[in-house]
N, C-alpha and C positions, 0 to 999 in steps of 0.2 A: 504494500500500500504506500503511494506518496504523502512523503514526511510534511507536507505544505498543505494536504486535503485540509477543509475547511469544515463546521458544521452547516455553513451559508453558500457552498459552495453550487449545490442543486438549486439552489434558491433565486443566486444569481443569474443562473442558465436562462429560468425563466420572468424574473421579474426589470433583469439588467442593474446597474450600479445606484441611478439616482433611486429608481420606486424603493430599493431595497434599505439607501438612507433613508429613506421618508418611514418607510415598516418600524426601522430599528430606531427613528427619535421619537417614535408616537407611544404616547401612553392609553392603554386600555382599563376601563373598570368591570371586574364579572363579580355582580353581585349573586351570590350563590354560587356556593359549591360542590352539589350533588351532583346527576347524573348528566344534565346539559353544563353546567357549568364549569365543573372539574373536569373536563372533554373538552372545553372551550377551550380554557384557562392553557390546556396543555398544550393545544396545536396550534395556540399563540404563540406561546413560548416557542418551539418548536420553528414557524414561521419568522422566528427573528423580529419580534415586538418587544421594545427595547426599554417599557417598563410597564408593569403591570398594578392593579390596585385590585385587594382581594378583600371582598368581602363575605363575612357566612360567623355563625353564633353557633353549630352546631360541632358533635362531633361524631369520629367515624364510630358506626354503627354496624351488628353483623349484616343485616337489611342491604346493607349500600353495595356490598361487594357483587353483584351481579351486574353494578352496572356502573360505578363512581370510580373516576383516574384516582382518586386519593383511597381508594378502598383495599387492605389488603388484610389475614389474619392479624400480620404483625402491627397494624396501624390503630385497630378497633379501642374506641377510648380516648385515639388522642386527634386536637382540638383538627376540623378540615384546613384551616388556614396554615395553620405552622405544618401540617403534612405535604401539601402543593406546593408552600415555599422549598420545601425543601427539592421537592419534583422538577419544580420552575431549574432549581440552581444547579441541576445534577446535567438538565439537558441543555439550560442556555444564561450559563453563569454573570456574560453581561447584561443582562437583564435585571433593572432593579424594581423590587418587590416592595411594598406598604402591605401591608396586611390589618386588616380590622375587624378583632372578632366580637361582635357586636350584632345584636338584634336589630332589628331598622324595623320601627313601631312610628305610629303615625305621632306622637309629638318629636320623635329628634331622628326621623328621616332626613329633612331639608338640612337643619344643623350638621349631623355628621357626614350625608356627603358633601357640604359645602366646606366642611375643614379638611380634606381630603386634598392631596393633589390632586389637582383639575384635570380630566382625563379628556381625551381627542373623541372617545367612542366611549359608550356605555353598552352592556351588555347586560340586561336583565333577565335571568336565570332560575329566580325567584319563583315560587309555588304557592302563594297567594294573594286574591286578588287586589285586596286595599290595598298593600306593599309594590303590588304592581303599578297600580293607579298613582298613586302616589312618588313615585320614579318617574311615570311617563309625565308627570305635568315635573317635576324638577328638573327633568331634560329638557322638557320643552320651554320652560322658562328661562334656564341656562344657557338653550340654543345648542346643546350637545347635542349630536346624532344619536341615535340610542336602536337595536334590537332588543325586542321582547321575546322571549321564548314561550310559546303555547302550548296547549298539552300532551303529552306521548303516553297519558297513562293507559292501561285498556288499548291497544292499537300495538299492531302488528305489521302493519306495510310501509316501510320508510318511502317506498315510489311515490307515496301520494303525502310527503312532505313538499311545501312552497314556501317562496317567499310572495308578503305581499303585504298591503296596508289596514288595519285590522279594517275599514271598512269596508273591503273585500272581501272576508274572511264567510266561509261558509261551515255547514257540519260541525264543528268542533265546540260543546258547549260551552268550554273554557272562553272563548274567541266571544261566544252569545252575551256573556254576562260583560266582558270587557267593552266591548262592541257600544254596548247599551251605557253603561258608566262614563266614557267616552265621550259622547255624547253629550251627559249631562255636565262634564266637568270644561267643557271647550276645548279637549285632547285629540287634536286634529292629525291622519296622520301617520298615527304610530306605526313604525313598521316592523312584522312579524312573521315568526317563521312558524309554521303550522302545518297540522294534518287533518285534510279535507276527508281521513276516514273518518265512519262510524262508531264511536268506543265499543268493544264488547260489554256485554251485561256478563259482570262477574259477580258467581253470587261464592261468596267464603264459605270453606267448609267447615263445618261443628263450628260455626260464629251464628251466633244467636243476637237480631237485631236488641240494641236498648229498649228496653220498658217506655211504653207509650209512644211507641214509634218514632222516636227518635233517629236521627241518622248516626252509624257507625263510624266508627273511628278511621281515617284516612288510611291507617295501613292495612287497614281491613276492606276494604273496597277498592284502590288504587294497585294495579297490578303493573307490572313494566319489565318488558321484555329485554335483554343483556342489551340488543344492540339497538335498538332506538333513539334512549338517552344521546350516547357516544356520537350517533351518527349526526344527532339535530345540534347538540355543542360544536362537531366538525364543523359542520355546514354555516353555523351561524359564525365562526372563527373564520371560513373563508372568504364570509362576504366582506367582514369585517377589515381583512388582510387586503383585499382586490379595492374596498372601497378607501383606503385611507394610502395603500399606492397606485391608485390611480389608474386600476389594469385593466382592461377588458378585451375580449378576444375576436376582434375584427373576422376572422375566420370563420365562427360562429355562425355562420347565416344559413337558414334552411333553406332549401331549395324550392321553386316550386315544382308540384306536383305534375311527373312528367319528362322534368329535367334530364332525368339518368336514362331514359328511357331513348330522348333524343341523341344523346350522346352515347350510345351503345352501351350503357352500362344497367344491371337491373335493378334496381332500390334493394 
């Protein structure tokens, strides 16, 4: 192997010298660190993003390891923040890290991430809806760019993940409730990655609804397959990498119908 290989070396292939300065001075924020967000976080890193802001209040748990970059036996117990830092440092050591393990509850939302370094892109990763709401109007009043991540619980076909603006959003009741809030709050805009499937109806086994019909406890109804999380943290990590250098691929264009046909070739 050559002594001179680089870990940005594949990177520059495709992104060239200047986009890949722009990746490496840009600061990202991934609030959450479970299954989309710790999946993010990583192929940020990864992609040469040249400082990151973590935020998450939780810790690793045996649950997560089906699907969370910071989930391992050896990890279970300790806090998600200080395990990603260390993830971050292992694969893209210039990369500087803040890290904040902290709950984000609706009175010191705006407070703590406004004492945060100010980040280029925000990445909401987060799993519930007032915390979501409450991000999208701080980006939006900040004028940050921001991705939301929407729901993969129950859902099985990553093909029918998109991007798009939740007033676009269809299928996904997570997106219905957002969609509506939105609305009410003058959250114009927001844009989201989501899956246009149907959630399965999962009913838990030997889980007995609460007394008086009450709804069951989220780990009891929320099911999620290994590779979903991973895939929608990828995907929302790539828009994020393409949209802040600047990339897009000219080449890209579908053909019309017919095309290949004319030119001896079959679809």
């Amino acid at each position: 192997m050559a002594t001179d290989e680089t870990a940005t070396d594949r990177l520059r292939l495709v992104m060239g010298d200047e986009a890949l300065r722009r990746v490496q001075g840009a600061r990202v924020m991934v609030l959450g660190l479970g299954g989309v967000g710790s999946n993010c976080a990583e192929a940020l890193a990864r992609g040469g993003i040249g400082s990151l802001v973590l935020v998450d209040r939780d810790v690793v748990a045996p649950s997560n390891i089906n699907r969370q970059a910071v989930a391992f036996h050896s990890t279970v117990g300790q806090p998600k923040t200080e395990v990603m830092e260390l993830l971050v440092a292992d694969i893209n050591p210039d990369c500087d890290v803040t890290l904040c393990h902290r709950f984000l509850s609706k009175e010191n939302l705006a407070q703590t991430l406004s004492s945060l370094p100010r980040p280029d892109y925000v990445v909401d990763a987060i799993d519930t809806v007032s915390q979501k709401l409450l991000v999208a109007q701080w980006c939006q009043d900040e004028g940050i760019p921001e991705i939301a991540s929407m729901g993969g619980a129950n859902k099985l076909n990553p093909e029918r993940l998109r991007f798009s603006t939740i007033e676009r959003t269809k299928s996904d009741p997570l997106c219905k409730v957002i969609r509506k809030e939105c609305r009410k709050r003058g959250i114009k805009g927001l844009r989201v990655l989501y899956s246009s499937e149907v959630p399965l109806p999962v009913t838990p086994r030997g889980e007995e609804l609460p007394e008086g019909g009450g709804r069951p406890e989220k780990a009891v109804t929320l099911g999620t397959m290994s590779y979903m999380p991973p895939i929608m943290g990828q995907m929302i990590a790539g828009r994020v990498i393409c949209d802040i250098a600047g990339l897009h691929n000219d080449l890209d264009v579908q053909k019309p119908v017919g095309e290949e046909r004319r030119h001896g070739r079959q679809p």
